[in-house]
C-alpha positions in Angstrom: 66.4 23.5 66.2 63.6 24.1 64.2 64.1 23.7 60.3 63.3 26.3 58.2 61.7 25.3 54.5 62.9 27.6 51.8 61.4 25.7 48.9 58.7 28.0 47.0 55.9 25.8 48.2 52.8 28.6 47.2 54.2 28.2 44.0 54.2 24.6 44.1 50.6 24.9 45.2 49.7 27.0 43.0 51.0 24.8 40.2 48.9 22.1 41.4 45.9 24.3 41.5 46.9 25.4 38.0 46.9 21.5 36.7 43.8 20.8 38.6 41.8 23.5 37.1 43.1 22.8 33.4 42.6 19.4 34.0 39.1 20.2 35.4 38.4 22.6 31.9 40.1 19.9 29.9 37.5 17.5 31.0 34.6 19.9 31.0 35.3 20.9 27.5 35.1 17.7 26.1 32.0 16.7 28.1 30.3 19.6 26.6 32.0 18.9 23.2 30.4 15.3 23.4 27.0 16.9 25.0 27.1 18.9 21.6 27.8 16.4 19.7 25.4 14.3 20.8 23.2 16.9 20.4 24.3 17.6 17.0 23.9 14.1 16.1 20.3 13.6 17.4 19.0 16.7 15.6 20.3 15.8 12.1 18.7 12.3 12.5 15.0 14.0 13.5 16.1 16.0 10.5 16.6 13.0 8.4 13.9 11.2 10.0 11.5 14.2 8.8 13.0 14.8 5.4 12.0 10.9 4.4 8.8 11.5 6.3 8.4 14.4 3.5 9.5 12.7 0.7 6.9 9.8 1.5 4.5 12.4 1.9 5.2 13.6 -1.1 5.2 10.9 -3.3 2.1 9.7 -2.1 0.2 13.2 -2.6 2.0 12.5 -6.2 0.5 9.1 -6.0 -3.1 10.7 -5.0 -2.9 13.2 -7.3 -2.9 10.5 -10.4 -5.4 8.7 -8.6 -7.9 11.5 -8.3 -7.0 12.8 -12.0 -7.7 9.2 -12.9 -11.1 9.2 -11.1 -12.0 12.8 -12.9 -11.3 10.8 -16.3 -13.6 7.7 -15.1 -16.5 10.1 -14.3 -16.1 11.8 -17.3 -16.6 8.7 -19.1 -19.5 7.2 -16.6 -21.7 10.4 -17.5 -20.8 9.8 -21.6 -22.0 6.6 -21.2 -24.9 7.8 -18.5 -26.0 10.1 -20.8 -25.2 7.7 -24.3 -27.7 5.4 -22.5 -30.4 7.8 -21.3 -30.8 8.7 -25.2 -30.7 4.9 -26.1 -33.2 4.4 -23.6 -35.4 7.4 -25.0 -35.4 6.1 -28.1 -36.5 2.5 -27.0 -39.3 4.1 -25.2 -40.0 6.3 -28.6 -39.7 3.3 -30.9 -43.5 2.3 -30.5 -44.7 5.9 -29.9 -44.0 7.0 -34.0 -46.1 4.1 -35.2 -49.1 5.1 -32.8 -48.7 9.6 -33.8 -48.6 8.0 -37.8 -51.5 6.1 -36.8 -53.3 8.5 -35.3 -52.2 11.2 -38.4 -53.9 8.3 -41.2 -56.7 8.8 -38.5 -57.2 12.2 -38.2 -56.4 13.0 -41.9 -60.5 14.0 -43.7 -60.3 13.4 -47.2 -59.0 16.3 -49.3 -56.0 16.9 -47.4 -52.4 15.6 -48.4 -49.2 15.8 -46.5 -46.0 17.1 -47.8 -43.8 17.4 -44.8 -43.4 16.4 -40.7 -40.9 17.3 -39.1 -40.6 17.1 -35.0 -38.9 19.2 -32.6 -39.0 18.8 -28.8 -42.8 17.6 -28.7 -43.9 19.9 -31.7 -44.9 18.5 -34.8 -44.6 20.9 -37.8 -47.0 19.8 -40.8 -47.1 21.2 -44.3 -49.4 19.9 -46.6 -52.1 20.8 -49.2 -56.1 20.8 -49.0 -58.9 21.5 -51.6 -60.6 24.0 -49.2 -59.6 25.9 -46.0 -62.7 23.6 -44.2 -60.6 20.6 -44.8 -57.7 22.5 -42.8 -60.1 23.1 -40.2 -61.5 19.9 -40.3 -58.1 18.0 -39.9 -57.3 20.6 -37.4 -60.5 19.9 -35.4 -59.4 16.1 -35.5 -56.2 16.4 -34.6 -57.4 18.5 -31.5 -59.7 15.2 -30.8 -56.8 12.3 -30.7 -55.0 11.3 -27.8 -51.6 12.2 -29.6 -52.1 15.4 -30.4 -53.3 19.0 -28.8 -53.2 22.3 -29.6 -53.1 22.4 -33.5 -51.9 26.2 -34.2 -52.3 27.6 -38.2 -49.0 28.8 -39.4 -49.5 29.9 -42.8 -52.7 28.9 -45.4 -51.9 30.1 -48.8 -54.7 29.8 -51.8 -54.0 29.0 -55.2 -55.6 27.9 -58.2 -54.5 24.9 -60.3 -55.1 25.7 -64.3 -58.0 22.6 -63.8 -60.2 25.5 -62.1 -59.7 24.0 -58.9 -58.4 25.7 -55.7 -55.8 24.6 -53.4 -55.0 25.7 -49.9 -50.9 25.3 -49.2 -50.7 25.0 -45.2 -48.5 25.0 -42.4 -49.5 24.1 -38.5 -48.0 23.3 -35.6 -49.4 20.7 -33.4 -47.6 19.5 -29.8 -47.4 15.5 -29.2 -49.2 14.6 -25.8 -47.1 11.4 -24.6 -49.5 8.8 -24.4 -47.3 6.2 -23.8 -46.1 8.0 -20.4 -49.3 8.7 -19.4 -50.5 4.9 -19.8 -47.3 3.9 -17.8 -47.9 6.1 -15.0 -51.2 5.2 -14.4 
């Protein structure tokens, strides 16, 4: 006789299909809940990783910044002192140079003429002085002309007056530029 099977086996298989499949998306959600974590994980280092590779970066452009500021202040100061010892170093070269242009002025000076004033300014030498006649103006001027320290005498002002002695006097001012000598010897 044949037997005759009345249990509910489709829904016993069905069941087992059920379990399988849950187990089967039980298993796949937590592999792609550790895929995501993982992935989670690795990003926030490379984050972190960055962030301190910023902060170093940072601090160092901080650190640079100082550095250059610092080297701004050290030029500054290497031009003062440039400059502090280009005028030192004019004024040694000038040192000899005033005894030769009061030289050459005792030189050039014709008798009759007396110096009140000199005063120099960038290569000009402004003289003020009294004479007993306009010819000893032009005398001096002609000699001053003639030396090796000076050129281009040019009359500012000649006043005349007359002392109460009967005598005249000619008050004068001229300009006369100072040739540098002392280069001129030292470039040649």
């Amino acid at each position: 006789m044949t037997t005759i099977n009345l249990l509910p086996w489709r829904d016993t298989l069905r069941k087992e299909r059920q379990q399988k499949f849950f187990t089967v998306l039980g298993i796949s959600v937590g592999v792609m809940l550790a895929v995501i974590g993982a992935v989670h994980l690795e990003a926030a280092k490379r984050l972190d990783h960055q962030n301190m590779r910023n902060t170093f970066l940072e601090e160092q452009i901080v650190r640079v910044d100082l550095l250059i500021k610092e080297i701004n202040t050290l030029e500054k100061k290497k031009q003062n002192l440039l400059d502090r010892m280009e005028v030192i170093q004019q004024l040694q070269q000038g040192r000899p140079q005033i005894v030769h242009i009061f030289d050459a002025l005792v030189k050039t000076l014709p008798d009759g003429v007396y110096l009140t004033s000199l005063k120099q300014s960038n290569g000009v030498f402004s003289i003020q002085g009294y004479a007993q006649s306009n010819a000893r103006v032009s005398a001096f001027m002609r000699n001053l002309d003639g030396s090796e320290w000076f050129s281009e005498p040019k009359l500012s002002v000649i006043e005349s007056s007359k002392k109460k002695s009967g005598r005249r006097n000619s008050k004068f001012t001229l300009n006369v530029s100072l040739t540098n000598k002392l280069k001129e010897e030292e470039n040649s």
